[in-house]
N, C-alpha and C positions, 0 to 999 in steps of 0.2 A: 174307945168308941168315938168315932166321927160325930160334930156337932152339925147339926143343921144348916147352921151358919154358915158354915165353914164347906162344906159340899156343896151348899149350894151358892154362896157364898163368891167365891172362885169362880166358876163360869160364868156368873150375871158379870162381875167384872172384867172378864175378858171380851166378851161379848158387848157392852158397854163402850171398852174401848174402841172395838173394832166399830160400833158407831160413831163414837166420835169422831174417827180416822175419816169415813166416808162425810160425816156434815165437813172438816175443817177442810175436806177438797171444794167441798159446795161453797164454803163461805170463803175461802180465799181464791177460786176462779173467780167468783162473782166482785169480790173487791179488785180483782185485776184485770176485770172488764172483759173475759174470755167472752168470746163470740156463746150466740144461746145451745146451738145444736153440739159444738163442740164442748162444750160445760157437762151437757147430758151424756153427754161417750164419755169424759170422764170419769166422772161422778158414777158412773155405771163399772165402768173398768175397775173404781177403787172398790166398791161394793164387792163384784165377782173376786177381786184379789183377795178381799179379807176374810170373805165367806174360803175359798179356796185354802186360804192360808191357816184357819180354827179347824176347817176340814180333815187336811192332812195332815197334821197334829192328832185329832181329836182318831184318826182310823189305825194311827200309828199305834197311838198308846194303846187301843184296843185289841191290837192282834196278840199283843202279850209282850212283843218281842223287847219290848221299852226293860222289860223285867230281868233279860239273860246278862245278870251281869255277869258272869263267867265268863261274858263274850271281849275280845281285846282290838280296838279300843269298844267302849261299852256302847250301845246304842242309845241309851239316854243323853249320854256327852254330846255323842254326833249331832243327835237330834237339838240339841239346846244350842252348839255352836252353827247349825243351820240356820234356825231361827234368828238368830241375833246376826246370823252375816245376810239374811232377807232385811232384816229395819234397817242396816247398816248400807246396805246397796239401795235400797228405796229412798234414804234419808240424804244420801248422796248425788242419788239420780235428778232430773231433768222436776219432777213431781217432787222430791224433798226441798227445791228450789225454790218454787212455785208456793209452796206450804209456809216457808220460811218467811218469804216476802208478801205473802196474801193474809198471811194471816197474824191479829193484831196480838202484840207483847202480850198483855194481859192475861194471851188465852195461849199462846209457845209455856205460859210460867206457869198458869194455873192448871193446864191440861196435866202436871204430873202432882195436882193433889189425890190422885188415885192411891200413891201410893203408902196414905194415911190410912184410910181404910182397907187397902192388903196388909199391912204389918197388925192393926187388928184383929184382922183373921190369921195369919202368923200366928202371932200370939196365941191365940186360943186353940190352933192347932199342936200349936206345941207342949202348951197344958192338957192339952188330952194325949199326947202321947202318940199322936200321928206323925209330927214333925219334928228334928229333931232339935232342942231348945239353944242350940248355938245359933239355929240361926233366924233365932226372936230374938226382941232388946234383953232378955237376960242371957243373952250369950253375946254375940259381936257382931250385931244386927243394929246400926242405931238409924234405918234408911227411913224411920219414922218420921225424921225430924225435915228431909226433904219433902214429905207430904205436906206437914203444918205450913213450911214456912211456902211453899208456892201456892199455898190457900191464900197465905197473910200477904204475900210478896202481889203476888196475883190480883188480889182485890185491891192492894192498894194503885196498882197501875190501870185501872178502872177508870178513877178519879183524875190521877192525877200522876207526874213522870217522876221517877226516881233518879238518883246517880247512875251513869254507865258504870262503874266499878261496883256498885253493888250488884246487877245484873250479874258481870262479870264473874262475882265472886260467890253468889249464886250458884252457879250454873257449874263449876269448880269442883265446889265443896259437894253439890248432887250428883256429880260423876264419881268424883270419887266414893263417895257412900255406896252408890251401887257399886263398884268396883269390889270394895268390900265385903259386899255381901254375896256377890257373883262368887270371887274367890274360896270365902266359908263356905257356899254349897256344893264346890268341887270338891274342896279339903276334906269336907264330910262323905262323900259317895264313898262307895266298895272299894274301888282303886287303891285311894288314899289313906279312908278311915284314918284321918289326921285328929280326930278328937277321942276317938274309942269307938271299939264294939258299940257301945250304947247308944251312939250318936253318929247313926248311919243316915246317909239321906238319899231314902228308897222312896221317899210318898212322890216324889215327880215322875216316878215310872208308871204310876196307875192314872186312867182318867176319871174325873174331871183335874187334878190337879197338877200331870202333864202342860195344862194351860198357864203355869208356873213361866212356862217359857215364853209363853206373848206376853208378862208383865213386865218382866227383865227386859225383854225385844223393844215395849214400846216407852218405857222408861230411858232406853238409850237413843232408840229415836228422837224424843222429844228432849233429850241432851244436845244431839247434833245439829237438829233442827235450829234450838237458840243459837247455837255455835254457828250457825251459816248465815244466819239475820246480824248479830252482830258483828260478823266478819264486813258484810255488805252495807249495814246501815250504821254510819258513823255519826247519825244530825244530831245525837244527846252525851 
């Protein structure tokens, strides 16, 4: 049985993000002094993008077809390596650039404590039997610990600067966690079934939890993202 939580759950924080996406184009145009009328065609364009971007997701997994896994290669894959090559090309582009440089450390490191509270919901999707528990922290899921620590990481750069190798190593150790847990929820699909029958992972082909794929998307975004600020800003 689906927990409340957990259904509804999932799209508030997808939806979430995609706010946040459209303020950090508003607050790093505006630190970067973009002209006023071209700020609003931004900030506009990012909006339509992300509304566009939940849309086509969200009409995908409703036609069913996210479901035929009989189908080779399966259309939930496609769909989730889509998504992840959109943040990957947006994070790259001219607007990943601009993000990177406008907008303050604090908020590149704190912007991925979302993913504290998805591995909560993980978790309790998994205790109910929706998800399957390899890929919660009682399986090989520990991408909990990149949510706490860019709460803790994040606030203290509020205050006050840190080492660049802690940044560094940071941003590392959070790539790689998601890597890991990206990996586990292939190993797990129909294809694979690298853990067992048991431990299938069907629930990203129905919606709302299809949007499984904008947290993965924008968890790597906001990896590449610090990766491009530090590449360019060397003053600490």
């Amino acid at each position: 049985m689906e927990a409340t939580s957990v259904r509804f759950g999932i799209p508030a924080l997808a939806i979430l993000l995609a706010g946040l996406l459209v303020c950090g184009v508003a607050h790093a145009e505006a630190r970067l002094g973009t002209e006023a009328r071209l700020r609003v065609r931004r900030i506009v364009s990012a909006a339509i993008g992300v509304v566009l971007y939940l849309g086509v997701i969200a009409a995908v997994a409703l036609t069913g077809v996210l479901a035929r896994v009989e189908l080779l290669p399966p259309p939930f894959v496609l769909l989730a390596l889509s998504a992840l090559g959109v943040a990957l090309a947006v994070a790259l582009s001219p607007v990943g650039a601009r993000l990177a440089r406008g907008l303050p450390l604090w908020a590149l490191i704190g912007f991925q404590a979302f993913r504290f509270p998805l591995e909560l919901l993980m978790h309790r999707a998994a205790n109910d039997g929706l998800m399957p528990s390899v890929m919660s922290w009682n399986g090989y899921n520990f991408d909990i610990v990149s949510g706490v620590s860019a709460l803790l990481l994040g606030g203290v750069l509020l205050f006050r600067t840190v080492p660049r190798w802690l940044v560094v190593t940071w941003n590392s150790l959070g790539s790689v966690l998601l890597a890991v847990i990206a990996a586990v929820a292939i190993a797990a699909s129909p294809v694979f079934r690298a853990f067992g029958d048991d431990q299938i992972n069907l629930w990203v082909t129905r919606f709302p939890y299809t949007w499984m794929a904008v947290m993965v998307a924008a968890a790597l975004f906001g990896h590449v993202l610090l990766a491009r600020r530090l590449r360019v800003d060397r003053s600490w």
